[in-house]
mmCIF file as gemmi writes it, N, C-alpha and C atoms, coordinates in Angstrom:
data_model
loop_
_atom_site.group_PDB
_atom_site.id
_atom_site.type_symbol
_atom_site.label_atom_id
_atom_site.label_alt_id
_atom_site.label_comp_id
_atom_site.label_asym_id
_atom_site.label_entity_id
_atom_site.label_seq_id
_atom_site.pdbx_PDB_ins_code
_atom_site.Cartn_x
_atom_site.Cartn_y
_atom_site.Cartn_z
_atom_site.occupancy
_atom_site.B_iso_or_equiv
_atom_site.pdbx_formal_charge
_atom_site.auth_seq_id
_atom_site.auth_asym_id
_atom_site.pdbx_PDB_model_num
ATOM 1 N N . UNK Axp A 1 ? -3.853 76.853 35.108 1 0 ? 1 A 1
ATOM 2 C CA . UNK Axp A 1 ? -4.057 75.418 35.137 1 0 ? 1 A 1
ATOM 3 C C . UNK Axp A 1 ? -2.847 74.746 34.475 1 0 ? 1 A 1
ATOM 4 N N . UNK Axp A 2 ? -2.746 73.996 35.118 1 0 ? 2 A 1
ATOM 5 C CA . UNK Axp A 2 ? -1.228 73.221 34.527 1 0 ? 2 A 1
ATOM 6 C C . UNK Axp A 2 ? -1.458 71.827 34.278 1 0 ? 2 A 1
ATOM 7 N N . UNK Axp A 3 ? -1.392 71.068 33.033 1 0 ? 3 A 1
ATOM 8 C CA . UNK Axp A 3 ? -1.347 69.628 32.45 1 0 ? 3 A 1
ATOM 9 C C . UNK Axp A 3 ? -0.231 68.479 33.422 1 0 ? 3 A 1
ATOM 10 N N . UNK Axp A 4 ? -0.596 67.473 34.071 1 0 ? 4 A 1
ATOM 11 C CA . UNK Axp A 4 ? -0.151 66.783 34.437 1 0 ? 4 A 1
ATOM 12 C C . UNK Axp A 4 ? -0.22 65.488 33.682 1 0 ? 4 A 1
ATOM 13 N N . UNK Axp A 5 ? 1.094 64.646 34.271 1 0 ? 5 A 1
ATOM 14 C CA . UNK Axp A 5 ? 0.8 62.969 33.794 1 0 ? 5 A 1
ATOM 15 C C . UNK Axp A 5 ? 1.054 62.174 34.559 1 0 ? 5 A 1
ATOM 16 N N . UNK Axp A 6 ? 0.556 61.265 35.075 1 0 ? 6 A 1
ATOM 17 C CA . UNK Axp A 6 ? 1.465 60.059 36.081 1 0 ? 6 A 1
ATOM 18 C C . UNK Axp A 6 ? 1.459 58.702 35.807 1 0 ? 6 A 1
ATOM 19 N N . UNK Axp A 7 ? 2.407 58.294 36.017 1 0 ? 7 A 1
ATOM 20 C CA . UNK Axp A 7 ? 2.567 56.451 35.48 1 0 ? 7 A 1
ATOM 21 C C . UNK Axp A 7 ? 1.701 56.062 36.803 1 0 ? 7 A 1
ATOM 22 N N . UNK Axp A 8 ? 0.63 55.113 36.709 1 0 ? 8 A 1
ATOM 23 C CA . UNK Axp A 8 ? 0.407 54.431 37.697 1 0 ? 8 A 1
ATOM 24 C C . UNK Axp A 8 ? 0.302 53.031 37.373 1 0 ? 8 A 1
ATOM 25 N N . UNK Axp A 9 ? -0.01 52.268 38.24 1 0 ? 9 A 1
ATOM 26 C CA . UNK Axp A 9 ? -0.733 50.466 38.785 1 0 ? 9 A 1
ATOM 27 C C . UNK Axp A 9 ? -1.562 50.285 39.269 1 0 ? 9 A 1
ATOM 28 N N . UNK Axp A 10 ? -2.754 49.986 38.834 1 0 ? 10 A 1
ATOM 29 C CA . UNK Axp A 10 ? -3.633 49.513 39.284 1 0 ? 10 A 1
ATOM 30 C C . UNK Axp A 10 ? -4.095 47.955 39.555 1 0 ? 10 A 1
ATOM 31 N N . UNK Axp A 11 ? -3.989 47.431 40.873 1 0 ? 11 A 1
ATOM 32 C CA . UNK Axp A 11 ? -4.686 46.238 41.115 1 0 ? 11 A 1
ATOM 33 C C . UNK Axp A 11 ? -6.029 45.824 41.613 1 0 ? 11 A 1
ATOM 34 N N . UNK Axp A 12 ? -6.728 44.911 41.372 1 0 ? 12 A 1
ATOM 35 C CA . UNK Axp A 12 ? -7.977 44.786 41.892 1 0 ? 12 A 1
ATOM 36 C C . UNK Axp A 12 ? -7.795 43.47 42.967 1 0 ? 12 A 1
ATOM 37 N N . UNK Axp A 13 ? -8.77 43.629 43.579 1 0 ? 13 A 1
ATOM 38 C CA . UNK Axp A 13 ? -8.54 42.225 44.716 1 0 ? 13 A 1
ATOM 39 C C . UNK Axp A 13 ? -8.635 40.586 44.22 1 0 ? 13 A 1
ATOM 40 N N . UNK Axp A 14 ? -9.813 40.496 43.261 1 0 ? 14 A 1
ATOM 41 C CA . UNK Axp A 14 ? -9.686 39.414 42.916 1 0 ? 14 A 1
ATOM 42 C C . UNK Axp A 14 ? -9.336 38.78 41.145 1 0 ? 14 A 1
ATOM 43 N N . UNK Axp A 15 ? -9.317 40.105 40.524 1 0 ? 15 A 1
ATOM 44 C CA . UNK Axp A 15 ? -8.965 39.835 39.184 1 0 ? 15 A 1
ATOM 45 C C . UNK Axp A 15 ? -7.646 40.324 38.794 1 0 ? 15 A 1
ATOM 46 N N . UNK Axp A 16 ? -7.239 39.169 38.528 1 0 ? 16 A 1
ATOM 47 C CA . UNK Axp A 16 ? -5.45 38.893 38.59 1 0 ? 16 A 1
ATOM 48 C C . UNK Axp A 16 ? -5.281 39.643 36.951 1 0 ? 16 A 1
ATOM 49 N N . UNK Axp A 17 ? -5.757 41.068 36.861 1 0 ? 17 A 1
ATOM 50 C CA . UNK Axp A 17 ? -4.949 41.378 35.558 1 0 ? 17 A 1
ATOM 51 C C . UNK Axp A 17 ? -4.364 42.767 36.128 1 0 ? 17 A 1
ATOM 52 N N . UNK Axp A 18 ? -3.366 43.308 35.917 1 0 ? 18 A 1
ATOM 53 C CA . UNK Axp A 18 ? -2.717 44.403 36.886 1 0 ? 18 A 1
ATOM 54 C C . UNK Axp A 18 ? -2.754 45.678 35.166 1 0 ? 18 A 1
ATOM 55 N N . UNK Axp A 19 ? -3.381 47.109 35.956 1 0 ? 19 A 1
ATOM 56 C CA . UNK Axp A 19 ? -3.595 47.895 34.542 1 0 ? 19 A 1
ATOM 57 C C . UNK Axp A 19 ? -2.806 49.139 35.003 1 0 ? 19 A 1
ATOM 58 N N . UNK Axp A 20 ? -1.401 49.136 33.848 1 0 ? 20 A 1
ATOM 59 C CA . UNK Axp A 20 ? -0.279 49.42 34.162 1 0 ? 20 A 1
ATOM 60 C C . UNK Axp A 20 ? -0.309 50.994 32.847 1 0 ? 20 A 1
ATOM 61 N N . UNK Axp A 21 ? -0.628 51.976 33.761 1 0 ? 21 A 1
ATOM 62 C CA . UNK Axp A 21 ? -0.989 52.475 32.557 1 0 ? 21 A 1
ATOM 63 C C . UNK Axp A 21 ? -0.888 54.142 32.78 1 0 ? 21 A 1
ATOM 64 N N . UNK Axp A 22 ? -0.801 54.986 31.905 1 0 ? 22 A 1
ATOM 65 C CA . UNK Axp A 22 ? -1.297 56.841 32.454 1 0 ? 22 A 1
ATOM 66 C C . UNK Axp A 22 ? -2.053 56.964 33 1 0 ? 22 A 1
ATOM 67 N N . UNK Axp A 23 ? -2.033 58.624 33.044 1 0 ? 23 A 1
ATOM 68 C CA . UNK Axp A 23 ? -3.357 59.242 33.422 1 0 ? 23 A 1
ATOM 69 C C . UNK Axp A 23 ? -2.98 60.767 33.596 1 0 ? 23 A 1
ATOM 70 N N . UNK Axp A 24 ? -3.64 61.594 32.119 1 0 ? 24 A 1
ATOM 71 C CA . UNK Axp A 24 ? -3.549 62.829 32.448 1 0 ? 24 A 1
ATOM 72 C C . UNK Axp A 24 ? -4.364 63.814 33.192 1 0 ? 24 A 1
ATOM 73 N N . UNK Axp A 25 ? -4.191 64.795 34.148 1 0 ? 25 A 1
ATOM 74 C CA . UNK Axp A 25 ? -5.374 65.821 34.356 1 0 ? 25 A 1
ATOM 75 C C . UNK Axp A 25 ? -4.853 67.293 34.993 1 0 ? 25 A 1
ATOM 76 N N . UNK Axp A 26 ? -5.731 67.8 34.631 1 0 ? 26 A 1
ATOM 77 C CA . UNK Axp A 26 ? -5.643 69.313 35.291 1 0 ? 26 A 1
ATOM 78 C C . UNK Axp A 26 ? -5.435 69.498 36.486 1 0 ? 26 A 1
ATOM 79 N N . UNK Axp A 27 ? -4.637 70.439 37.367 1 0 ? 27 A 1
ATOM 80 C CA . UNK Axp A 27 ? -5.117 71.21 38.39 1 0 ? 27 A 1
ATOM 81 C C . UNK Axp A 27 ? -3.912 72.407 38.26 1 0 ? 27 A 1
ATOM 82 N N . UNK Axp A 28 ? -4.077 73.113 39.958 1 0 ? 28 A 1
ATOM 83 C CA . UNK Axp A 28 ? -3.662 74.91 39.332 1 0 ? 28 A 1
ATOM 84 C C . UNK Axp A 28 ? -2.144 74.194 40.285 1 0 ? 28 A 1
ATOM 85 N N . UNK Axp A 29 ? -1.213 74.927 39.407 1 0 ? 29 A 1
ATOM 86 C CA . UNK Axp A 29 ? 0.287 74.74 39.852 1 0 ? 29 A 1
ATOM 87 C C . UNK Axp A 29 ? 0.533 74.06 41.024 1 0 ? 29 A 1
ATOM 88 N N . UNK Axp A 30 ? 0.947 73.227 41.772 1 0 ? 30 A 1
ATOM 89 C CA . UNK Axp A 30 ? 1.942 73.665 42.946 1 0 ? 30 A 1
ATOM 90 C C . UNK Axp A 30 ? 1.81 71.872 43.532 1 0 ? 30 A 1
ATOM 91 N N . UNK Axp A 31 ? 1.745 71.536 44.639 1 0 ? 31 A 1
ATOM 92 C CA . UNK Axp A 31 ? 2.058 69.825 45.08 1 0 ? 31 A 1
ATOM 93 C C . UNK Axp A 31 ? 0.666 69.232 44.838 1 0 ? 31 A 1
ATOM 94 N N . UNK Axp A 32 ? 1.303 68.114 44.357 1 0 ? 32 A 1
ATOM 95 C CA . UNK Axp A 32 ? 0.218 67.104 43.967 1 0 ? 32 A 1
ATOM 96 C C . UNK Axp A 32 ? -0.096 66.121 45.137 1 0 ? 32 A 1
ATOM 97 N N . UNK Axp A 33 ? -1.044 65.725 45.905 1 0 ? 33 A 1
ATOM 98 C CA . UNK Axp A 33 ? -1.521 64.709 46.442 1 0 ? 33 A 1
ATOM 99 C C . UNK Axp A 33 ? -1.615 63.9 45.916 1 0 ? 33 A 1
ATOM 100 N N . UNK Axp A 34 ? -0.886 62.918 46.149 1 0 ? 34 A 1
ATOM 101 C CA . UNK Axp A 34 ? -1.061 61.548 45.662 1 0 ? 34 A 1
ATOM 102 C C . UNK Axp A 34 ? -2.183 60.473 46.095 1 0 ? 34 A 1
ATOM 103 N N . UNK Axp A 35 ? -2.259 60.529 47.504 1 0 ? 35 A 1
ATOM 104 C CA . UNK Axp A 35 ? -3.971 60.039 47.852 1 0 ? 35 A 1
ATOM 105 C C . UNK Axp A 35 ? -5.296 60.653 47.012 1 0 ? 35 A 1
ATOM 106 N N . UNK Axp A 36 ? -5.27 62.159 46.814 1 0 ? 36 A 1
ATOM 107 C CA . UNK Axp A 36 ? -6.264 62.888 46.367 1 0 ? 36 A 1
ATOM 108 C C . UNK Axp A 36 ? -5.978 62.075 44.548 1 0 ? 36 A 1
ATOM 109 N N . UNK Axp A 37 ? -4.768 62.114 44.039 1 0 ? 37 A 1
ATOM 110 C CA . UNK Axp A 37 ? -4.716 61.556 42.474 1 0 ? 37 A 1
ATOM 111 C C . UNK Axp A 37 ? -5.072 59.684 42.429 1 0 ? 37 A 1
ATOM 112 N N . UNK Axp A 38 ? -4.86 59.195 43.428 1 0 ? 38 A 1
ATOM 113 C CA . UNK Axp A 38 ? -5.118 57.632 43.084 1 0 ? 38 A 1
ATOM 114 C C . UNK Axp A 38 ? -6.641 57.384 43.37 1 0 ? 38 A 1
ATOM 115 N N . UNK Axp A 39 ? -7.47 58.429 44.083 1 0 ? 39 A 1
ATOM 116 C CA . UNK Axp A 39 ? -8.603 58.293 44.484 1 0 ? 39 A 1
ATOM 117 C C . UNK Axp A 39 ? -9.566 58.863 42.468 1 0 ? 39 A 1
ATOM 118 N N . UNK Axp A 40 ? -8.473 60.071 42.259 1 0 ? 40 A 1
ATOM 119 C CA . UNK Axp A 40 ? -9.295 59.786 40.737 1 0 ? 40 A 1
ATOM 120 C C . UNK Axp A 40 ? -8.97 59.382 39.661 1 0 ? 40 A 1
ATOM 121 N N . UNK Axp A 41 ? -7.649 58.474 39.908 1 0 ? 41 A 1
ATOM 122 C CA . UNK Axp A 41 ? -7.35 57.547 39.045 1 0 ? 41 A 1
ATOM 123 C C . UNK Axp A 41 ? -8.734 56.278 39.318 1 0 ? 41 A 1
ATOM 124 N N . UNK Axp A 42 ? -8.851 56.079 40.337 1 0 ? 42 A 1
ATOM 125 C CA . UNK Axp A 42 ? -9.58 54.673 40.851 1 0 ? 42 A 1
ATOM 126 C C . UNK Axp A 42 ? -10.776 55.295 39.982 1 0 ? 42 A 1
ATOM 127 N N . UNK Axp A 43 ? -11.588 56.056 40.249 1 0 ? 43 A 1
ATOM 128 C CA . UNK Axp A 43 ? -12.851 56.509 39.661 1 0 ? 43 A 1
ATOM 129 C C . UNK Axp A 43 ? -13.008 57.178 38.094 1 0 ? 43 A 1
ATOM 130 N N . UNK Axp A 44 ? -11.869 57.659 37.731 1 0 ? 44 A 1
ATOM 131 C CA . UNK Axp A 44 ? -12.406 57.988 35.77 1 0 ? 44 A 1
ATOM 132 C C . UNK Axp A 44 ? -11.535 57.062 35.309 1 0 ? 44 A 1
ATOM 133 N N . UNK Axp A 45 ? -10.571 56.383 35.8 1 0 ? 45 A 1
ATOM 134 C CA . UNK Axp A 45 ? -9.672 55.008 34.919 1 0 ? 45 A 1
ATOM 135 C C . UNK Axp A 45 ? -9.95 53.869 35.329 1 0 ? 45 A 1
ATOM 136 N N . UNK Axp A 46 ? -9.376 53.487 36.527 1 0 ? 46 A 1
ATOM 137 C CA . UNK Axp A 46 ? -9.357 51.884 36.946 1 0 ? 46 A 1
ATOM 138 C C . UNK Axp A 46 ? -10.692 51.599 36.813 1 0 ? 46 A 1
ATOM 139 N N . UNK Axp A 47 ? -11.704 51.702 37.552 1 0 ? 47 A 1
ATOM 140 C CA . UNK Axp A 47 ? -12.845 50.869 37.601 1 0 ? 47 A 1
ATOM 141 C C . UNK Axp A 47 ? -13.139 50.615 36.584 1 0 ? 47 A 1
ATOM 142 N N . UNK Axp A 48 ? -13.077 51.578 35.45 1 0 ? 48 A 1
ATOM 143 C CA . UNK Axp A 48 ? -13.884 51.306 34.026 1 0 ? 48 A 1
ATOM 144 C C . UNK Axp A 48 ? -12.903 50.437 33.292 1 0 ? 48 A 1
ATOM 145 N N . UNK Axp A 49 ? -11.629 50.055 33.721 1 0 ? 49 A 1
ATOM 146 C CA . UNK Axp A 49 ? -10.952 49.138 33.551 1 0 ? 49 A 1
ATOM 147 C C . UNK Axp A 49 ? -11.831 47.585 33.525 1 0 ? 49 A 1
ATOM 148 N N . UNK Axp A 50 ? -12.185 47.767 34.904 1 0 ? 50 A 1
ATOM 149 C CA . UNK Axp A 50 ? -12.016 46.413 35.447 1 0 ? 50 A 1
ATOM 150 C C . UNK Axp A 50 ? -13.412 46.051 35.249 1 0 ? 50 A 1
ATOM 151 N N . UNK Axp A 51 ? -14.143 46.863 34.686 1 0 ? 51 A 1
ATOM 152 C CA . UNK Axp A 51 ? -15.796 46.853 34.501 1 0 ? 51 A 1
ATOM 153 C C . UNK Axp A 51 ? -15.797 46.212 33.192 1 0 ? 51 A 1
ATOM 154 N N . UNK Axp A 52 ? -14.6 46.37 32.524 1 0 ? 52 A 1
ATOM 155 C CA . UNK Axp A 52 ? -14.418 45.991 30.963 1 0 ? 52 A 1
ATOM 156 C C . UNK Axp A 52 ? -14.079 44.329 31.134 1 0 ? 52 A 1
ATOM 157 N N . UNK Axp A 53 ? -12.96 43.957 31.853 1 0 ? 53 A 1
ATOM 158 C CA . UNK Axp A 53 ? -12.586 43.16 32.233 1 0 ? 53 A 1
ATOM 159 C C . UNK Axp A 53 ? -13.513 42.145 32.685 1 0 ? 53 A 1
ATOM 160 N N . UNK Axp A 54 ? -14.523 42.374 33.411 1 0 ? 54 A 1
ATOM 161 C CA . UNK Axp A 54 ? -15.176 41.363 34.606 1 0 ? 54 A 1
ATOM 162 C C . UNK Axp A 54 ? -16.516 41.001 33.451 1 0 ? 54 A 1
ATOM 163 N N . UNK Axp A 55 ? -16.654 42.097 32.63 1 0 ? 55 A 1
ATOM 164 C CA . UNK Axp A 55 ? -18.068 41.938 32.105 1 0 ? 55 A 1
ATOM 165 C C . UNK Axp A 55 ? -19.266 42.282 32.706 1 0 ? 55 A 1
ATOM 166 N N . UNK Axp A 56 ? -20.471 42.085 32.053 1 0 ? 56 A 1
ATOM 167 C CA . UNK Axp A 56 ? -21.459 42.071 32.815 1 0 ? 56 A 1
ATOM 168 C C . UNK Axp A 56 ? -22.008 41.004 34.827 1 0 ? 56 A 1
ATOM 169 N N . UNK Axp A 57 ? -21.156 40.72 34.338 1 0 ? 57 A 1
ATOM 170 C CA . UNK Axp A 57 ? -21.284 38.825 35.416 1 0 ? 57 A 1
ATOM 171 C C . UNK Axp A 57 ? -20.652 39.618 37.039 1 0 ? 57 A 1
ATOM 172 N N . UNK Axp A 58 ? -19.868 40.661 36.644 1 0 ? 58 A 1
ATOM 173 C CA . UNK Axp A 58 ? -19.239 40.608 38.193 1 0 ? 58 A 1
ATOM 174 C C . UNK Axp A 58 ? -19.067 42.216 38.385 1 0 ? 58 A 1
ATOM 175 N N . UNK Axp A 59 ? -19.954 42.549 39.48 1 0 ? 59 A 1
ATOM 176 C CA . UNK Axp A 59 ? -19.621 44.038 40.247 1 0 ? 59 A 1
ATOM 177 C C . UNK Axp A 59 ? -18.305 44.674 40.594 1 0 ? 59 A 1
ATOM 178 N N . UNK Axp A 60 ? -17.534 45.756 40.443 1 0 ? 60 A 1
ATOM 179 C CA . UNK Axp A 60 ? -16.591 46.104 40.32 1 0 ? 60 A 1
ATOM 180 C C . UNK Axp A 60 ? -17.082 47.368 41.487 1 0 ? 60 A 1
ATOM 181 N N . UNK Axp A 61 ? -16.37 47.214 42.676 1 0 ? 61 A 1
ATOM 182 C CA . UNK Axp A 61 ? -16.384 48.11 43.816 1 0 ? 61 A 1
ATOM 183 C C . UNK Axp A 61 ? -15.287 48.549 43.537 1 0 ? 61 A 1
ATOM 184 N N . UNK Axp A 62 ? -15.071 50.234 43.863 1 0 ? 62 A 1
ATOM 185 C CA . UNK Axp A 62 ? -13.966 51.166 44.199 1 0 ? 62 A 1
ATOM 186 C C . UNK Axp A 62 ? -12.64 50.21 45.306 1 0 ? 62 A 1
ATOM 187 N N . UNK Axp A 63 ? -13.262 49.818 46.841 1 0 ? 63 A 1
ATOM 188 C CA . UNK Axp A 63 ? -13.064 49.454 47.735 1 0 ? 63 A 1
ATOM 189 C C . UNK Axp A 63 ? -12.064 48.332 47.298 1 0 ? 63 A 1
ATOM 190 N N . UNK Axp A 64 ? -12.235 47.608 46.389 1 0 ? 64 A 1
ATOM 191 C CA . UNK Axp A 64 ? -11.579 45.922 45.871 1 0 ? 64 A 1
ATOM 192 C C . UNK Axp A 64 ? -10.774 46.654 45.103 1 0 ? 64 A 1
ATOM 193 N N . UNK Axp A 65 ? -10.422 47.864 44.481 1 0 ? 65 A 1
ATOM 194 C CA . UNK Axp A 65 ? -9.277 47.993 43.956 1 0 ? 65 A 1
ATOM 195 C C . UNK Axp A 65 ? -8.204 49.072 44.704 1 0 ? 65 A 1
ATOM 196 N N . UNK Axp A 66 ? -6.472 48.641 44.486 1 0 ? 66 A 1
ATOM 197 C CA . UNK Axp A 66 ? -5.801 49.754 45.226 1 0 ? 66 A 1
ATOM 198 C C . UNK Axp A 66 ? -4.682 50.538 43.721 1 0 ? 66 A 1
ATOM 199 N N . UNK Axp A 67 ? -4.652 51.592 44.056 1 0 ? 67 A 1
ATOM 200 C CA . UNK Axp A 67 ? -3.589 52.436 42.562 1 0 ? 67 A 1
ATOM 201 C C . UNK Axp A 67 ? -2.467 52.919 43.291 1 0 ? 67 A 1
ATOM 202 N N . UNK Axp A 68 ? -1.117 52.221 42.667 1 0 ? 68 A 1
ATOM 203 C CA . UNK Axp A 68 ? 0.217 52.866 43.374 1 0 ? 68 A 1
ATOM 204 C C . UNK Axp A 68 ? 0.406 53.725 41.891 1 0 ? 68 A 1
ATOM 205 N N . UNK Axp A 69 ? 0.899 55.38 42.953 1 0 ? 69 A 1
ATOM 206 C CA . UNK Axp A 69 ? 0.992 56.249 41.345 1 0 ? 69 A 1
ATOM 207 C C . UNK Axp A 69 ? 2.645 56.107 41.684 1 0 ? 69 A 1
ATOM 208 N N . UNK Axp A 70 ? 3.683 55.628 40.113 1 0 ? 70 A 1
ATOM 209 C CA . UNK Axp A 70 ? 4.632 55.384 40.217 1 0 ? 70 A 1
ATOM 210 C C . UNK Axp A 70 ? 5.667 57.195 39.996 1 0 ? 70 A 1
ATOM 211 N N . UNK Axp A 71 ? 4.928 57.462 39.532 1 0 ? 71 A 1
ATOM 212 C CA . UNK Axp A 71 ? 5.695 59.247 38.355 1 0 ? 71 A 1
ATOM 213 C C . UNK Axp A 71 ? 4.759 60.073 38.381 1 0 ? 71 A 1
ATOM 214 N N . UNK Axp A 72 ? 5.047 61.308 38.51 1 0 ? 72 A 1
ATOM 215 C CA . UNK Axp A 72 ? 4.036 62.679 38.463 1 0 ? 72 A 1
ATOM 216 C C . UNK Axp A 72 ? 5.103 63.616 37.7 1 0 ? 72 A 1
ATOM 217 N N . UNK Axp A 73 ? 4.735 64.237 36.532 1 0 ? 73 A 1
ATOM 218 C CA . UNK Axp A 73 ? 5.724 65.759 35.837 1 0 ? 73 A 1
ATOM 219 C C . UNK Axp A 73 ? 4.337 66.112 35.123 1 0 ? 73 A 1
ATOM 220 N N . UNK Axp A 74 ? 4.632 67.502 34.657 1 0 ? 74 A 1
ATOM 221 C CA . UNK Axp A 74 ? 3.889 68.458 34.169 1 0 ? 74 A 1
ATOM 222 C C . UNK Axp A 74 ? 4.093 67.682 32.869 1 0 ? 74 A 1
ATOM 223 N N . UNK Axp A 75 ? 3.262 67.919 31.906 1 0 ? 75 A 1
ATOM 224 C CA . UNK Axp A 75 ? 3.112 67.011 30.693 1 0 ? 75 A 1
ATOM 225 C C . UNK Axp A 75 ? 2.621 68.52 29.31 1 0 ? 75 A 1
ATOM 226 N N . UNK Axp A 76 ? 3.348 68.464 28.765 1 0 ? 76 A 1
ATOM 227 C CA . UNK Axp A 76 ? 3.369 69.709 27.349 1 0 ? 76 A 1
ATOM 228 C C . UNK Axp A 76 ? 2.658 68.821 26.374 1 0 ? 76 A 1
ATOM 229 N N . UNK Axp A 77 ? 2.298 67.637 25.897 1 0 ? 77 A 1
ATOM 230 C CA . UNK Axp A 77 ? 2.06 67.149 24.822 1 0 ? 77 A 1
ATOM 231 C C . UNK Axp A 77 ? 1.176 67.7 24.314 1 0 ? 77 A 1
């Protein structure tokens, strides 16, 4: 298993705050999917982002947000 990190961006459709931020995780050596990594950036980071953000008052769908991953390297920290 090898430690990864990637810079990503996350935007949501209607809440104008952009969450510019990491995201470390596991998998076993070799190419990273970047569709397969922004799909679980969107689900254990962004949403709970924007769930923080909106408050109780406003539903936070997967669908209303998009994640450009900017950087991917193996991460030792």
């Amino acid at each position: 298993m090898t430690t990864y990190i990637a810079q990503f961006t996350a935007k949501h459709r209607i809440i104008q705050v952009e969450q510019n931020s990491i995201f470390i995780w596991h998998q076993e050596s070799g190419d990273i999917d970047t569709s397969l990594l922004e799909g679980k950036i969107k689900r254990e980071s962004a949403v709970h982002f924007y769930e923080l953000m909106a408050g109780n008052n406003y539903p936070i769908s997967l669908g209303d947000i998009t994640v450009s991953v900017w950087k991917t390297m193996p991460f030792n920290g």
